[in-house]
Structure formats: structure tokens, C-alpha cells
C-alpha positions as CSV (number, residue, x, y, z in Angstrom):
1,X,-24.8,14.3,37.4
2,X,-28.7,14.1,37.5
3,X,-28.2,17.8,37.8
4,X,-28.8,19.8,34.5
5,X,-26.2,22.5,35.2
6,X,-24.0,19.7,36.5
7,X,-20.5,18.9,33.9
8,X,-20.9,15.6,34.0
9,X,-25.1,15.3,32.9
10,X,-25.0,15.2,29.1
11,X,-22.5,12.1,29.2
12,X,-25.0,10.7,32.4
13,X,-28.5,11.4,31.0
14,X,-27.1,9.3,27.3
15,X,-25.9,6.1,29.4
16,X,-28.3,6.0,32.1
17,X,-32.0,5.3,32.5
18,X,-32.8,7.0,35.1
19,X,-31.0,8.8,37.7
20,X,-30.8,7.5,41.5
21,X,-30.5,10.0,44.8
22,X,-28.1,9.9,47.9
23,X,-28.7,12.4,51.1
24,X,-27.4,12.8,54.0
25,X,-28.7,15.0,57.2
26,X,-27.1,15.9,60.3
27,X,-29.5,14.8,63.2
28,X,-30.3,16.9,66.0
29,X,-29.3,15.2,69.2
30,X,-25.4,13.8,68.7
31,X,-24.2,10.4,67.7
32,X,-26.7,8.7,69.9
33,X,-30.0,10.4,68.6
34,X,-28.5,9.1,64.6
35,X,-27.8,5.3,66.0
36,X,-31.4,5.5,67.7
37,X,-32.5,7.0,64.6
38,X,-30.7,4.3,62.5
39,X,-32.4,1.2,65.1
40,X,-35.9,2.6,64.6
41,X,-35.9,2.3,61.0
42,X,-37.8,-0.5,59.8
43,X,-37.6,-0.3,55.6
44,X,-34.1,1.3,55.4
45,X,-31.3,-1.0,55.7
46,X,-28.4,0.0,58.4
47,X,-25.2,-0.6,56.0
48,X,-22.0,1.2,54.6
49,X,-22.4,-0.2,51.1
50,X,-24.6,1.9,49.0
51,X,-24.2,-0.2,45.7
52,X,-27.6,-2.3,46.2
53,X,-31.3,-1.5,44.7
54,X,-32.6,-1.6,48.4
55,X,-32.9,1.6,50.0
56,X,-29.6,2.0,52.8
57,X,-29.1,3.9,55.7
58,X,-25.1,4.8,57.3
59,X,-24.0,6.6,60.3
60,X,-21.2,8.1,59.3
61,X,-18.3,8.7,61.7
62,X,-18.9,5.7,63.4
63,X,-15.5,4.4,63.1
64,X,-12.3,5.8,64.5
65,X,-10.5,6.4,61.1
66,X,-13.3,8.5,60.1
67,X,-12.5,12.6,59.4
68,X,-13.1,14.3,62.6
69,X,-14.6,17.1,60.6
70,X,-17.5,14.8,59.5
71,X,-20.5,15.4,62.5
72,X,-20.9,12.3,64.5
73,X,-24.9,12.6,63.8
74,X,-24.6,12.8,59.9
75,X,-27.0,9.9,58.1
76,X,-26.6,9.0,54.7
77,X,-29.2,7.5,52.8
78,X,-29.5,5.7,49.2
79,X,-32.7,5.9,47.8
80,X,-33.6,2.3,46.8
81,X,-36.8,0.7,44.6
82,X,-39.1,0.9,47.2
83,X,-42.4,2.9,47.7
84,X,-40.8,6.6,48.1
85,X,-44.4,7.2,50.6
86,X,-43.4,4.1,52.8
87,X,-39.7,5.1,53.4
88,X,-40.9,8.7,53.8
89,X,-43.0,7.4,56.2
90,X,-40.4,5.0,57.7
91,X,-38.1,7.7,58.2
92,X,-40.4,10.4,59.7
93,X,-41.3,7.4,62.1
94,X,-38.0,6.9,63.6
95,X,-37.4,10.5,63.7
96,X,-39.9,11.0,66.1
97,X,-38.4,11.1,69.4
């Protein structure tokens, strides 16, 4: 909804304050290369909940249940309060192989 053209903005943009950001990626290199990736990070926290103000990080597919149609290697991320230059810089760290 933070989206202009999205349905859902209008209603968003009049009860919100702000709006808050979630991305994923698929990393190069399999399940392993995302678990290394999600080890090496030092600001973003390695969790499945996505509800706090920190910023998170989640390897999806890491549990059996999960869709086999969702890429072993596929981070999600939550944008949290901190510094957006440090977890830039966090992230292109531990991308780094």
C-alpha cells in the first residue's frame, strides 16, 4: 500500500505515518551461501517474525513445510529504525564472499 497506484494507498497513507519496506532477494550460491549470508550479518536480526521496529533478516524455506516453489536461497528482510547507510553497509558486508 505505500504504492500510489496501489488499491489499498488512499485508506494507508490516512492511518499511517509513514510507510515501512520488506524485500526479499534470491542469493546466488544455494541455501548455504543465504545461511552464510544470514551468519555474517551483524545489524540485521536472523528471525521469522517481522512485527518488531529492529531491522530482521529470514531464510525462507528453511523448514520442511515450506512451498517447494519458494528458492532455498530467498532472504527476506524488514527494514527496521536503524541507520539505512549502516545496514546497507551491513548487508553489502556479508555479501561479500
Amino acid at each position: 500500500p505505500g504504492l500510489p497506484e496501489d488499491p489499498g494507498h488512499a485508506v494507508a497513507a490516512a492511518q499511517w505515518d509513514g510507510f515501512g519496506s520488506i524485500v526479499s532477494m534470491d542469493v546466488a550460491g544455494g541455501a548455504a551461501e543465504a545461511e552464510r549470508v544470514c551468519a555474517a550479518v551483524r545489524l540485521w536480526v536472523h528471525t521469522t517474525s517481522l512485527g518488531g521496529v529492529e531491522s530482521t533478516m529470514e531464510r525462507r524455506r528453511k523448514w520442511p513445510a515450506e512451498n517447494v516453489l519458494v528458492p532455498e536461497s530467498l532472504l527476506r528482510l524488514s527494514v527496521g529504525l536503524e541507520d539505512a547507510d549502516d545496514l546497507i553497509a551491513d548487508l553489502e558486508q556479508a555479501l561479500v564472499v
